[in-house]
matplotlib code that plots the C-alpha trace (Angstrom):
import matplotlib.pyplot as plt

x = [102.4, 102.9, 100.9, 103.5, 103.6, 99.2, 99.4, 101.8, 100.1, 97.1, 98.5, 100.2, 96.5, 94.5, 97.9, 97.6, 93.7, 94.6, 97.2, 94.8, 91.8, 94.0, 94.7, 91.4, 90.3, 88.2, 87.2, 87.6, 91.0, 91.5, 89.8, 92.2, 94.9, 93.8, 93.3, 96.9, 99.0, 97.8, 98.3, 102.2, 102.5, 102.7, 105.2, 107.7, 107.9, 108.7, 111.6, 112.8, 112.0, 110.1, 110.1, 108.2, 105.9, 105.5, 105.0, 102.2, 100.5, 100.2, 99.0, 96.1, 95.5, 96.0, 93.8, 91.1, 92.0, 92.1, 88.6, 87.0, 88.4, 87.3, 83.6, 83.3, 84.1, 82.0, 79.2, 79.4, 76.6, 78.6, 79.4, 82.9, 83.6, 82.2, 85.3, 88.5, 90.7, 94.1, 96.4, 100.6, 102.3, 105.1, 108.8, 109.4, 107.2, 108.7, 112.3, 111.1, 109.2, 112.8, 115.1, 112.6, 112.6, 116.3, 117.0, 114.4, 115.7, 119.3, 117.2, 115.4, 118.2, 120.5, 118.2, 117.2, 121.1, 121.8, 118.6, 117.3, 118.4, 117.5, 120.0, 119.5, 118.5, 118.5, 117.0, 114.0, 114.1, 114.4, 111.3, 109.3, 109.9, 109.4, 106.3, 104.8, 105.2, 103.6, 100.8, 99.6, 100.3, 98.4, 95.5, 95.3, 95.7, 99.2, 100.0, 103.5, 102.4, 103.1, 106.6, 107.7, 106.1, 108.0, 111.0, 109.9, 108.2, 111.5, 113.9, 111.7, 112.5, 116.0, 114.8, 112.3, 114.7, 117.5, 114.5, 113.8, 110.6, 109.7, 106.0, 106.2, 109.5, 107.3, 104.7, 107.2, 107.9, 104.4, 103.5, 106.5, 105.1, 101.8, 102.7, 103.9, 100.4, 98.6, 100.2, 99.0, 96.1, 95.9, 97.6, 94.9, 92.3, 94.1, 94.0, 90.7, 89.1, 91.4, 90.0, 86.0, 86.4, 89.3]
y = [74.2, 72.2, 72.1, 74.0, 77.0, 76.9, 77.1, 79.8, 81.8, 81.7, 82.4, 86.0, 86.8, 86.4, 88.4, 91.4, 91.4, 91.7, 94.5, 96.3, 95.9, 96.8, 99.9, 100.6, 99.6, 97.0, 94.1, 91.8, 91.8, 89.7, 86.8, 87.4, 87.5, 84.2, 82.2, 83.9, 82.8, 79.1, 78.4, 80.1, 77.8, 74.9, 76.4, 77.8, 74.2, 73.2, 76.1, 74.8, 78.4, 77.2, 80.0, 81.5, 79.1, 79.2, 82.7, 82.2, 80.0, 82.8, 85.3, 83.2, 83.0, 86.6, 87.1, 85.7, 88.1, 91.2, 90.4, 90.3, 93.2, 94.8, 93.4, 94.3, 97.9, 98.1, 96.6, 99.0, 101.3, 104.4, 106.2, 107.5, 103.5, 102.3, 101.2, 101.0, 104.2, 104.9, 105.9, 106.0, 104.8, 106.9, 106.6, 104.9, 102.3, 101.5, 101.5, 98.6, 96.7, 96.9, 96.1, 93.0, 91.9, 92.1, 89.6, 86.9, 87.2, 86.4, 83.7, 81.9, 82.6, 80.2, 77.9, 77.4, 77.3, 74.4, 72.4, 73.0, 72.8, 76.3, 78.0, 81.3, 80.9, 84.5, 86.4, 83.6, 84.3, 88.3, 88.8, 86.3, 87.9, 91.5, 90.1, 89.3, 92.8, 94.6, 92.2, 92.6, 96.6, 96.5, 94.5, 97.6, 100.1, 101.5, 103.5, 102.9, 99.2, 100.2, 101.4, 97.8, 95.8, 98.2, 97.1, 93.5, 93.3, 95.5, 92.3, 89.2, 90.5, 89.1, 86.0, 85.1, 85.4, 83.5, 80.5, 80.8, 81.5, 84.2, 84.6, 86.2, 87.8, 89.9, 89.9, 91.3, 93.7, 95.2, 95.2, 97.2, 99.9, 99.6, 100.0, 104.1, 104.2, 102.4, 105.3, 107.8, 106.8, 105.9, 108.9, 111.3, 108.7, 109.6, 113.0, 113.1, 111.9, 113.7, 117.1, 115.8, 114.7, 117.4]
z = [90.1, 93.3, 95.9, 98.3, 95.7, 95.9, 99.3, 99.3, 96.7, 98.7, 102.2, 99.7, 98.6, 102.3, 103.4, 101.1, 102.1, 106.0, 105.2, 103.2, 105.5, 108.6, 106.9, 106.8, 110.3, 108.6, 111.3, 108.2, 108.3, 111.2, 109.2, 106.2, 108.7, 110.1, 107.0, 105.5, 108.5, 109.0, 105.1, 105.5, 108.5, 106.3, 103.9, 106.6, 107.9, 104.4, 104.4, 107.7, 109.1, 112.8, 114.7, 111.5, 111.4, 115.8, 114.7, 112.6, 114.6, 117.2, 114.3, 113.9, 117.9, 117.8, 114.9, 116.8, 119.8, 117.3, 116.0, 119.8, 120.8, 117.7, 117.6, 121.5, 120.7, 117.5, 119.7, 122.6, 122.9, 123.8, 120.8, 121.8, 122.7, 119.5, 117.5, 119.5, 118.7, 117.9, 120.2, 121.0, 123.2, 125.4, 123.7, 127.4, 126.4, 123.5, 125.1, 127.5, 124.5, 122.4, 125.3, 125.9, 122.6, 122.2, 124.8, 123.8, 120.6, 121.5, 124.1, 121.0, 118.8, 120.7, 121.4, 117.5, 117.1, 119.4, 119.2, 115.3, 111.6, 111.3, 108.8, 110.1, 113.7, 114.9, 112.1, 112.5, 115.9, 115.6, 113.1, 115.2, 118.4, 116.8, 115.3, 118.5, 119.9, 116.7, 116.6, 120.2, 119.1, 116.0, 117.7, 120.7, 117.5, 118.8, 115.9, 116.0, 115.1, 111.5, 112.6, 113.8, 110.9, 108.5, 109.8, 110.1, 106.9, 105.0, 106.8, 105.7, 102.3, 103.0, 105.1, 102.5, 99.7, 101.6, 102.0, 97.9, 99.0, 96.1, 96.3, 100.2, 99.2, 97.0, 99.7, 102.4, 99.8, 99.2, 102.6, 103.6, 101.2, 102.8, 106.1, 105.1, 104.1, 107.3, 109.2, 107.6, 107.6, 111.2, 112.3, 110.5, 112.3, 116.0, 114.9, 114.1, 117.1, 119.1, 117.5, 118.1, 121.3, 122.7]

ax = plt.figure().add_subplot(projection="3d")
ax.plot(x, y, z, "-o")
ax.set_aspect("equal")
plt.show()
């Protein structure tokens, strides 16, 4: 086993923690999440995938972020404001987040095109832009977080396999399935403390 296939089997465990724990609004996750995406920086540079691995350098810089925002609310002393809740966002909203991250994909797209050895410049550039979006959603608990990374999780199945890159092919894969069950689970947690508090 080389040492690229260790660090990506590693980067697939800590990644299946974070999806498991996020589903579970554990604070823990955010620590998985970190340690998962700075190991698969290392092998998306190997791939040649950059934008991936620009991607996952934000991930960790986010995870950071998500486990503040989460600790501050845990710590509050108000008890509706203890753990940040779930909430939605307007279909508006998500119209302007879409139409935003449609253009800095075909932005990023072109420029990996012209400037990079990227074999497949604006699916890199499509899941990393998407990814931002979802992250900064799934850090605020936006349900419809687990709406995006379906979709984004369902097409790095395709980049992943294109890169012979099996291990988070199979990761993509479970964490697609995962994401029907993180909103379910978050939805019944909106609904919830939308009935105690309504």
């Amino acid at each position: 086993m080389d040492f690229f296939t260790v660090i990506e089997l590693a980067s697939v465990i800590f990644g299946l923690l974070y999806v498991i724990l996020m589903m579970r609004q554990n604070i823990w996750c955010w620590i998985c999440g970190i340690l998962s995406s700075g190991l698969y920086i290392f092998s998306c540079f190997h791939a040649k995938i950059y934008l991936e691995a620009g991607l996952n350098f934000y991930y960790v810089v986010i995870g950071f972020y998500g486990w503040f925002l989460w600790l501050k609310r845990k710590n509050n002393d108000d008890d509706e404001e203890r753990h940040l809740q779930v909430t939605e966002w307007r279909a508006s909203a998500h119209i302007i987040n879409i139409a935003i991250c449609i253009f800095l994909t075909l932005f990023l797209g072109k420029i990996m095109q012209l400037h990079t050895d990227s074999p497949r410049p604006y699916f890199d550039a499509a899941i990393t832009v998407f990814g931002f979006s979802a992250t900064i959603l799934e850090a605020r608990k936006i349900l419809s977080a687990w709406i995006y990374w379906f979709i984004i999780n369902g097409a790095s199945i395709l980049l992943m396999i294109d890169r012979r890159m099996p291990f988070y092919a199979i990761l993509s894969a479970v964490t697609t399935l995962l994401c029907i069950r993180g909103y379910l689970d978050w939805k019944k947690s909106k609904e919830t403390f939308e009935k105690a508090f309504t």
